[in-house]
C-alpha positions in Angstrom: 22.9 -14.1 -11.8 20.8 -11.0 -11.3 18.3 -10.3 -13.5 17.3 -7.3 -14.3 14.8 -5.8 -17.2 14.1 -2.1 -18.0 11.1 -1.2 -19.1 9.4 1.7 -21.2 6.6 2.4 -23.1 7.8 1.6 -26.5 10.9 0.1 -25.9 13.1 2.3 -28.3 14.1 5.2 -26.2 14.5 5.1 -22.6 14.9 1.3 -21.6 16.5 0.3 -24.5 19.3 3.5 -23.5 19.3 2.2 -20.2 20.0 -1.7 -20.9 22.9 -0.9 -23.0 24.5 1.7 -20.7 24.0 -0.4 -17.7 25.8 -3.0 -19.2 28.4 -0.9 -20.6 29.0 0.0 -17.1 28.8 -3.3 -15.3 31.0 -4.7 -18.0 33.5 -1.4 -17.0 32.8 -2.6 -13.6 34.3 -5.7 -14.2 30.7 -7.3 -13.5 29.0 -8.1 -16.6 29.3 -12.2 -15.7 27.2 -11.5 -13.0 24.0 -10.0 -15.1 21.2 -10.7 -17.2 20.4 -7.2 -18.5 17.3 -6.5 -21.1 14.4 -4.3 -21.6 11.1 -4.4 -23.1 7.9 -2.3 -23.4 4.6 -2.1 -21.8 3.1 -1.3 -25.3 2.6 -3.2 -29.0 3.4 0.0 -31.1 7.2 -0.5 -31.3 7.3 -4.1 -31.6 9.8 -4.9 -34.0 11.3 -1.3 -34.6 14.9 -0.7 -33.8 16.5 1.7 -31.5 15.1 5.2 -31.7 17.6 7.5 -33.5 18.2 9.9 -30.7 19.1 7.0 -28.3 21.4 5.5 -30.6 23.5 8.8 -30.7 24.0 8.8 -26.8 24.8 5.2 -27.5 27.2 6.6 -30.3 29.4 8.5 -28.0 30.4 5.4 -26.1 30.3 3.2 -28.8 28.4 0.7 -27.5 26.9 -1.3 -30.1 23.0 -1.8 -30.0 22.4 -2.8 -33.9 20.3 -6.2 -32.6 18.0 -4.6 -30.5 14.2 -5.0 -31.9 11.5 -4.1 -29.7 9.4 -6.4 -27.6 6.6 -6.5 -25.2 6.8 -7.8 -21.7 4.7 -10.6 -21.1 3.3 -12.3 -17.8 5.7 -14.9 -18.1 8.9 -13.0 -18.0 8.1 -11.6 -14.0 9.2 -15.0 -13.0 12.5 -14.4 -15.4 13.7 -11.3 -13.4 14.5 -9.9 -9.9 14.4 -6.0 -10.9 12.3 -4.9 -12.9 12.8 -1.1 -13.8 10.2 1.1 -15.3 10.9 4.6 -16.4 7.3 5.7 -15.2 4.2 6.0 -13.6 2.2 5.0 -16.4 4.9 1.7 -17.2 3.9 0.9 -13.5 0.4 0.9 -14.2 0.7 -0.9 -17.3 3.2 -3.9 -16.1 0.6 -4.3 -13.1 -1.9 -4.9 -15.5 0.1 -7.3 -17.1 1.4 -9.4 -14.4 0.2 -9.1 -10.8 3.6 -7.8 -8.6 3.5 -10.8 -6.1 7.5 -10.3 -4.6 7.7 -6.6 -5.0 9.9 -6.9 -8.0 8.4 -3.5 -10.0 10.1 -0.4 -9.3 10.5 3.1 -10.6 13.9 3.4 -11.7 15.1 7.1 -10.4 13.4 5.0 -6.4 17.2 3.8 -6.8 18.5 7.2 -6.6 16.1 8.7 -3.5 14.2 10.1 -6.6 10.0 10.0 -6.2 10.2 11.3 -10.3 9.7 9.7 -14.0 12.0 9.4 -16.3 10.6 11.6 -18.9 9.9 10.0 -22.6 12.1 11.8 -25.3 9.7 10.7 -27.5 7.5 13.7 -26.5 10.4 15.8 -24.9 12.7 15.7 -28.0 15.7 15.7 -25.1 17.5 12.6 -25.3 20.1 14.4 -23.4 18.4 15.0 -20.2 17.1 11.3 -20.4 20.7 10.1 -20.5 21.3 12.1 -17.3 18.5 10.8 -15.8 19.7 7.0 -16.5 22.8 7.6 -16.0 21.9 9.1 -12.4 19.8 5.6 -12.0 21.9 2.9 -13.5 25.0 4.5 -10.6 22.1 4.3 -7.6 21.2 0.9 -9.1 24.8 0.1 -8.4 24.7 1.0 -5.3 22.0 -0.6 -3.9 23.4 -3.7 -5.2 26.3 -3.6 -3.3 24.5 -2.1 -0.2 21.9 -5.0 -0.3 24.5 -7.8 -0.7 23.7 -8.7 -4.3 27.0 -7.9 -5.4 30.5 -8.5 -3.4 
């Protein structure tokens, strides 16, 4: 199984967009079996709240159904639960390495996948859900990739 958990600040916008599309494409892929796929925030504000409404009309389109989703916050104990762990910025790096100390290299910025050195900017602020989607939908496909490339998929 590979493990993989996509992390934000809040965890209603960006990872919880990119956990459901990522497994709305592994599962078109043929390849959900093979994945453990969440996400969670860096931050307490959210905790509890629901997908943010301008992620769950990307989510909409493709009807992919997110209506469990509450927020939660990472905890040291879940690095040992995952081999990716995807942030969608700077400041999510900074915060998971305060959290939990990166021992195997497991923390990474999510657009890295895509030959990107970029965040993953937080509609929350923006108001642009749309050029988020882009952005995750840009990562989740280099994601792929790199899977394959490295052997984690066959």
């Amino acid at each position: 199984m590979i493990k993989v958990v996509f992390v934000c600040h809040g965890n209603i916008c960006r990872s919880p967009m990119a956990e459901y599309l990522f497994k709305y494409y592994v599962f078109n892929k043929g390849t959900s079996d093979k994945f453990i796929i969440d996400s969670m925030a860096t931050s307490t504000e959210e905790i509890g709240n629901g997908v943010h409404m301008g992620t769950r009309q990307i989510l909409d389109k493709f009807n992919i159904d997110y209506s469990r989703h509450k927020s939660i916050q990472i905890k040291s104990t879940d690095y040992d639960k995952y081999d990716f762990i995807i942030a969608m910025d700077r400041n999510n790096i900074y915060n998971l390495k305060r959290i939990f100390l990166d021992k195997d290299n497991k923390v990474h910025l999510f657009l890295e996948y895509a030959g990107i050195n970029r965040d993953i900017s937080d509609p929350w602020y923006t108001g642009n859900f749309d050029d988020t989607y882009r952005d995750i939908k840009l990562g989740i496909e280099a994601f792929y990739k790199y899977l394959i490339k490295n052997g984690y998929l066959n």
